[in-house]
Kinemage of the C-alpha trace (Angstrom):
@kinemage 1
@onewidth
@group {chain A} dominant
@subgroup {mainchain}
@vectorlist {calphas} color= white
{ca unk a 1} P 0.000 0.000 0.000
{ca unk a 2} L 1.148 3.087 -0.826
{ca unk a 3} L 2.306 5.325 1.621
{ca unk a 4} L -0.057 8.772 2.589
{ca unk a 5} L 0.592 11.964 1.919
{ca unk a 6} L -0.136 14.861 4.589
{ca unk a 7} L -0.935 17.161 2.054
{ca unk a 8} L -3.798 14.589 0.832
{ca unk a 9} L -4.958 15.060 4.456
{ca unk a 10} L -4.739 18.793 4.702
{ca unk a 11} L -6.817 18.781 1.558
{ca unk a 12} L -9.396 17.142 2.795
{ca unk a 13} L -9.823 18.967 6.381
{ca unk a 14} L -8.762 21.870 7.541
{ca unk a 15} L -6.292 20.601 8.977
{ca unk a 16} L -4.397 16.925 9.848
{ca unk a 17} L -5.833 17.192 14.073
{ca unk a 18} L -8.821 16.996 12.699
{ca unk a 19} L -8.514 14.420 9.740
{ca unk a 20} L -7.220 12.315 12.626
{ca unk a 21} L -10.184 12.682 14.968
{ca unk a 22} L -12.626 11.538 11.995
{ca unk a 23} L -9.968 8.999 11.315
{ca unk a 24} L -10.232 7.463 14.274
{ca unk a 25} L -13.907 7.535 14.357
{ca unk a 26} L -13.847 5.780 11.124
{ca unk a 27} L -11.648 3.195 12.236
{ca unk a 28} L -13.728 2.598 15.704
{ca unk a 29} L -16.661 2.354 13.735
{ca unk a 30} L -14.910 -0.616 10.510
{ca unk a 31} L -13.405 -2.189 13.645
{ca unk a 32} L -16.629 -2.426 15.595
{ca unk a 33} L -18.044 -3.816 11.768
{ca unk a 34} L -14.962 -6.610 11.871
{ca unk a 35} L -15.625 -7.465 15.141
{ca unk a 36} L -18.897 -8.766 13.886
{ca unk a 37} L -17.536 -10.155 11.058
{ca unk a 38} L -15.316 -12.481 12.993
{ca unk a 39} L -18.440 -13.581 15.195
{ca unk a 40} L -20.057 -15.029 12.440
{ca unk a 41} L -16.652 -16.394 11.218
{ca unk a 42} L -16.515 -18.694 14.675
{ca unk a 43} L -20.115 -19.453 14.113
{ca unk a 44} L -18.658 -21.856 10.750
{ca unk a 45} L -19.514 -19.187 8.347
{ca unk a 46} L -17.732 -17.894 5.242
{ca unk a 47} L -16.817 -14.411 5.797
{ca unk a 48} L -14.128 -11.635 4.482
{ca unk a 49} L -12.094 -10.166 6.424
{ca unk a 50} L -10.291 -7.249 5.841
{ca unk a 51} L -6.191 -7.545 5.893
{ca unk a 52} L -5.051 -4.102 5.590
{ca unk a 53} L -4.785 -2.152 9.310
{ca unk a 54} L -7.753 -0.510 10.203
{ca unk a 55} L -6.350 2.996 10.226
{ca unk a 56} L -5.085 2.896 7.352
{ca unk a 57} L -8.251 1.683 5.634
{ca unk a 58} L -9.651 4.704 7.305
{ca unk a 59} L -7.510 7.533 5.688
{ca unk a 60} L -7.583 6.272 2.877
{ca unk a 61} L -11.586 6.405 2.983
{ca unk a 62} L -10.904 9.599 4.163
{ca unk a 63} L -8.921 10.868 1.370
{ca unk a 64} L -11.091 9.199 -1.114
{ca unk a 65} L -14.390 11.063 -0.018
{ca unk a 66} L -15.223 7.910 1.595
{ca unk a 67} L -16.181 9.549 4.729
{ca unk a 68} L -18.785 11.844 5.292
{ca unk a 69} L -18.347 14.557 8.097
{ca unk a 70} L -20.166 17.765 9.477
{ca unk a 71} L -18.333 20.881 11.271
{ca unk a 72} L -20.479 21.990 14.442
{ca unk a 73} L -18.663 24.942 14.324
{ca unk a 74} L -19.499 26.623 10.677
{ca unk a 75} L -17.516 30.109 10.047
């Protein structure tokens, strides 16, 4: 995987504080979804399961527009 850029980040938010924050809400959120994935897996069913590290998955749905977001604070 190819490595991410900050200024992909910066382009995205306003700035890379807060592109971590929705990051990591992101990645709570696919980890909470692959957490249920691997309940089914131990109940003998075929599932897919992700490979790639969570956080990365979720900047890189963050820099892809993946990820949708709302400012409380508008200016």
């Amino acid at each position: 995987m190819k490595s991410l850029s900050m200024d992909e980040l910066d382009r995205v938010t306003r700035n890379r504080y807060e592109a971590v924050i929705i990051a990591a809400q992101h990645a709570r959120h696919l980890n909470m979804q692959r957490l249920a994935r691997l309940e089914q897996l131990e109940q003998d069913a075929e599932v897919d399961i992700e490979a790639r590290k969570i956080t990365m998955v979720a900047l890189k749905d963050l820099i892809d527009g993946k990820v949708n977001f709302d400012r409380s604070d508008t200016e």
